[in-house]
C-alpha positions as CSV (number, residue, x, y, z in Angstrom):
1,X,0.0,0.0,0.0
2,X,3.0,2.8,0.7
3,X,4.0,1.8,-2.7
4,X,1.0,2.8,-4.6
5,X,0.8,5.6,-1.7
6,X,3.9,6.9,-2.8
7,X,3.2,6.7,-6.7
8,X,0.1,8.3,-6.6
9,X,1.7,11.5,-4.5
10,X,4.6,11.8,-7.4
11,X,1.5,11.7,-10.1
12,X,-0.5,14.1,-8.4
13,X,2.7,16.4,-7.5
14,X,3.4,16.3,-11.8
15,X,-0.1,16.7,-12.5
16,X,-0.2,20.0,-10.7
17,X,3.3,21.0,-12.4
18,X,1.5,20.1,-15.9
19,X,-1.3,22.4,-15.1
20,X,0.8,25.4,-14.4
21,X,3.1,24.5,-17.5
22,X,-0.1,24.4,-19.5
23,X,-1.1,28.0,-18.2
24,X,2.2,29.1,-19.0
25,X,2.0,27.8,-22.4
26,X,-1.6,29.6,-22.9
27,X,-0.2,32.9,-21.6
28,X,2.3,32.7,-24.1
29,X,-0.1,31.4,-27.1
30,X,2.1,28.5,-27.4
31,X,0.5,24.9,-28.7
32,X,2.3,22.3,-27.0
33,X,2.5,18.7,-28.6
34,X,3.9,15.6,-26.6
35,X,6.1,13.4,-29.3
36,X,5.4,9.6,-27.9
37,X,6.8,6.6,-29.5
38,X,9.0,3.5,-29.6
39,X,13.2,4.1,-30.3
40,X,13.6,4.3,-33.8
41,X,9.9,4.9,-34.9
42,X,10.8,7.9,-36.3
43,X,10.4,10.9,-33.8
44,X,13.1,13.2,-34.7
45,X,12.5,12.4,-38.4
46,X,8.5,13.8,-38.2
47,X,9.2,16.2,-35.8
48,X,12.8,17.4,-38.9
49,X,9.9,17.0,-41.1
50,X,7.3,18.9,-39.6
51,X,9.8,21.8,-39.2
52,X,10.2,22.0,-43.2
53,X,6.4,22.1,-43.8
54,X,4.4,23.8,-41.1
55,X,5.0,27.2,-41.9
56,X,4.6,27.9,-38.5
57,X,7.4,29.1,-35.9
58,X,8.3,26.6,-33.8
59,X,10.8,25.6,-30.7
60,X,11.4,22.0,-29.5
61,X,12.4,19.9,-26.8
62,X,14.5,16.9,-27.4
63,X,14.4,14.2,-24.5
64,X,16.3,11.5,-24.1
65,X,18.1,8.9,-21.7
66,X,21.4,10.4,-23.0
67,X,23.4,12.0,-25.9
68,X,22.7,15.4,-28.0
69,X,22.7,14.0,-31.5
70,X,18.5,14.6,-31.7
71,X,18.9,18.0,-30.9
72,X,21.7,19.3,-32.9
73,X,20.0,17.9,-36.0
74,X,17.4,20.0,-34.7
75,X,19.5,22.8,-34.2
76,X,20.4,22.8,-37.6
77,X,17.3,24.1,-38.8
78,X,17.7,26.8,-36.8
79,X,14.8,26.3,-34.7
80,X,14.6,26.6,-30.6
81,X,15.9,23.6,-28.8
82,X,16.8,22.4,-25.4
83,X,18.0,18.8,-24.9
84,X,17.0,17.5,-21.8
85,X,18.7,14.4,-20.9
86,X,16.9,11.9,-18.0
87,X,20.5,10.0,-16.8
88,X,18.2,7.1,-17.1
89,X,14.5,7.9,-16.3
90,X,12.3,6.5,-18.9
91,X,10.0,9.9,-19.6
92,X,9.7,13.0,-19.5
93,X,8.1,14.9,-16.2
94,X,5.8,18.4,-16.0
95,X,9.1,19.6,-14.0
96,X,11.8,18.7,-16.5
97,X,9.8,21.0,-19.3
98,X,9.5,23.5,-17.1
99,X,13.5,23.6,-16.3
100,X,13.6,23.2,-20.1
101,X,11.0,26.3,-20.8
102,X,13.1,28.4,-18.3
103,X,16.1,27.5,-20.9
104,X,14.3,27.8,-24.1
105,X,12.9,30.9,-26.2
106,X,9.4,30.6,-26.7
107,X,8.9,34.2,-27.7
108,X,7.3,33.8,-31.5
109,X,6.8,30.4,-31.0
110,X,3.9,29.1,-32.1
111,X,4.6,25.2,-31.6
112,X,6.3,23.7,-29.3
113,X,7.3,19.9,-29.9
114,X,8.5,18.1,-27.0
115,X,10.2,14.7,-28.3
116,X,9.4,12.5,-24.7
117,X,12.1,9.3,-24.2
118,X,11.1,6.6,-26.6
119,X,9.3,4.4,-24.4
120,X,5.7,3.1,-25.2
121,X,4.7,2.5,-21.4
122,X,5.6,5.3,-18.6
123,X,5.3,8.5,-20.8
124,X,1.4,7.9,-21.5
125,X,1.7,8.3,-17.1
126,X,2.9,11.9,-17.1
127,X,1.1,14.9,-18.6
128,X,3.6,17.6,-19.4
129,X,1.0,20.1,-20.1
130,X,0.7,19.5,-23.3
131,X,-2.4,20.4,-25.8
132,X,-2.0,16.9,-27.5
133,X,-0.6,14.1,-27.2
134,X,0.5,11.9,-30.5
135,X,2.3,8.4,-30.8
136,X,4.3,7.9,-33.6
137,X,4.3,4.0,-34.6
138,X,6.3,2.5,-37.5
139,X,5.2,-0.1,-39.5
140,X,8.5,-2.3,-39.5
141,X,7.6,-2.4,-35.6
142,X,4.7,-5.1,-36.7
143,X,0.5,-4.1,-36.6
144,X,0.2,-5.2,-32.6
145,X,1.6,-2.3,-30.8
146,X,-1.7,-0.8,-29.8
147,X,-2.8,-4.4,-28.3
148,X,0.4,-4.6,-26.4
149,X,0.3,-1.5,-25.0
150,X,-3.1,-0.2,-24.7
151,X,-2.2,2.7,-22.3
152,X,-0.2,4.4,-24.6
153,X,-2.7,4.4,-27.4
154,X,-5.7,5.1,-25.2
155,X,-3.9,8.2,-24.3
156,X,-3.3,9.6,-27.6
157,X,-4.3,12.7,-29.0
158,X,-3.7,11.3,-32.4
159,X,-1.7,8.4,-33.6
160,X,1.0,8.8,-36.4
161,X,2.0,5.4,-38.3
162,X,5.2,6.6,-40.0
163,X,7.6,4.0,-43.0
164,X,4.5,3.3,-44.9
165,X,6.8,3.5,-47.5
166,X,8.0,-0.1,-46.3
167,X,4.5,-1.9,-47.0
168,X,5.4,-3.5,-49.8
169,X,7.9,-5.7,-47.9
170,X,6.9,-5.7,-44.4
171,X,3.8,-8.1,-43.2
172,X,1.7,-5.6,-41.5
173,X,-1.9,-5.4,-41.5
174,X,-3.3,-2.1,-42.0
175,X,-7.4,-3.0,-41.0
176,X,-5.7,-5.0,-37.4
177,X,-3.7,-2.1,-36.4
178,X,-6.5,0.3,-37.0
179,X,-8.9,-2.2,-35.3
180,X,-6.7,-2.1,-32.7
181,X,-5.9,1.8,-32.1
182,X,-9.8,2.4,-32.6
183,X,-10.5,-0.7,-29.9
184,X,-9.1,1.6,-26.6
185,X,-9.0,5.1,-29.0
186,X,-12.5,5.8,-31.2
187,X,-11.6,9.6,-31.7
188,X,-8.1,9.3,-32.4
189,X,-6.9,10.5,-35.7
190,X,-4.8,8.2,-37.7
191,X,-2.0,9.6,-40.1
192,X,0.0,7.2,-42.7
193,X,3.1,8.6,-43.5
194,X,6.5,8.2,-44.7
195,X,9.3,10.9,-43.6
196,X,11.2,9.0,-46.4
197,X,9.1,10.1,-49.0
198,X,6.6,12.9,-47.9
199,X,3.6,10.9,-48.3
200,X,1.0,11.3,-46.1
201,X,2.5,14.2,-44.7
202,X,0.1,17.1,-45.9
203,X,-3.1,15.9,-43.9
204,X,-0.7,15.7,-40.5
205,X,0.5,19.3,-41.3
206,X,-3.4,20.4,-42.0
207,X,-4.3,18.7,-38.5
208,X,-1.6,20.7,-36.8
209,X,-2.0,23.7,-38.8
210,X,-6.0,23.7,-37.1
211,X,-4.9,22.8,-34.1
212,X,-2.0,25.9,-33.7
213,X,-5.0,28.0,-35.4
């Protein structure tokens, strides 16, 4: 029972954090969107993407366990970024973006991507304050991953299934991962797209666009 005790305290204790982040981010007409997804799904390469095509001014927090290479490829653009590295915690927290935030311009920013640890389990526990949520799933990673991890998916804002490009050779079924994301997630929008090739990518950037509007 202490266990639990304790977990629920450090929930409720981010929870309040997210709330004031999310105020923060109103106050400053910023749209925040929480980047969730498996390593190598393809994060940094929708979020690179996303950066070329939005037409919106945007800043961007990179998290991860450790290293920098995510956000200097970010930082090539010339866009905003902080890299917030965890030293081993598998997510993000509402306090870590808001040491990040302190760090980061967000004057003129109208977007705010925050790339979370890839992990399909404990981010979908801790809000950031965020205005949406989105997982980004890959198709060489197999049509089961909302059945295996239900939490995630439930949570999403909008789900992102990115290397559609790879069809042709992979065995995934389109219809079962639908069935699946729509099974714990009936509003959750579902973009196909291939940061290889662009396709797919104009209806995310319309979602966004409304969303930011």
């Amino acid at each position: 029972m202490m266990k639990v005790k304790i977990v629920k305290n450090i929930l409720d204790a981010n929870d309040q954090m997210a709330l004031e982040n999310k105020k923060l981010f109103d106050e400053t007409g910023v749209v925040a969107i929480n980047i969730m997804a498996s390593p190598g799904a393809g994060k940094t390469s929708l979020i690179l993407k996303t950066i070329d095509l939005l037409g919106l001014p945007v800043a961007v927090v990179e998290g991860d366990i450790a290293s920098t290479f995510d956000a200097e490829k970010v930082g090539a653009k010339k866009v905003p970024v902080v890299q917030i590295n965890t030293g081993g915690a598998c997510h993000l927290d509402a306090a870590m973006i808001r040491k990040a935030v302190k760090r980061l311009s967000l004057k003129g920013a109208r977007v705010l991507f925050v790339e979370n640890v890839g992990n399909l389990v404990c981010p979908a526990e801790f809000k950031l304050g965020e205005s949406a949520r989105v997982v980004v799933a890959s198709v060489p990673e197999g049509d089961d991953k909302p059945y295996k991890y239900p939490g995630m998916f439930s949570a999403a804002t909008a789900v992102v299934l990115n290397k559609i490009d790879t069809l042709p050779v992979i065995d995934f079924d389109m219809r079962r991962f639908k069935k699946g994301v729509h099974a714990v997630n009936a509003g959750a929008p579902i973009f196909e797209v291939s940061c290889k090739t662009g396709q797919g990518l104009d209806s995310w950037i319309e979602w966004l666009r409304k969303l930011a509007s």
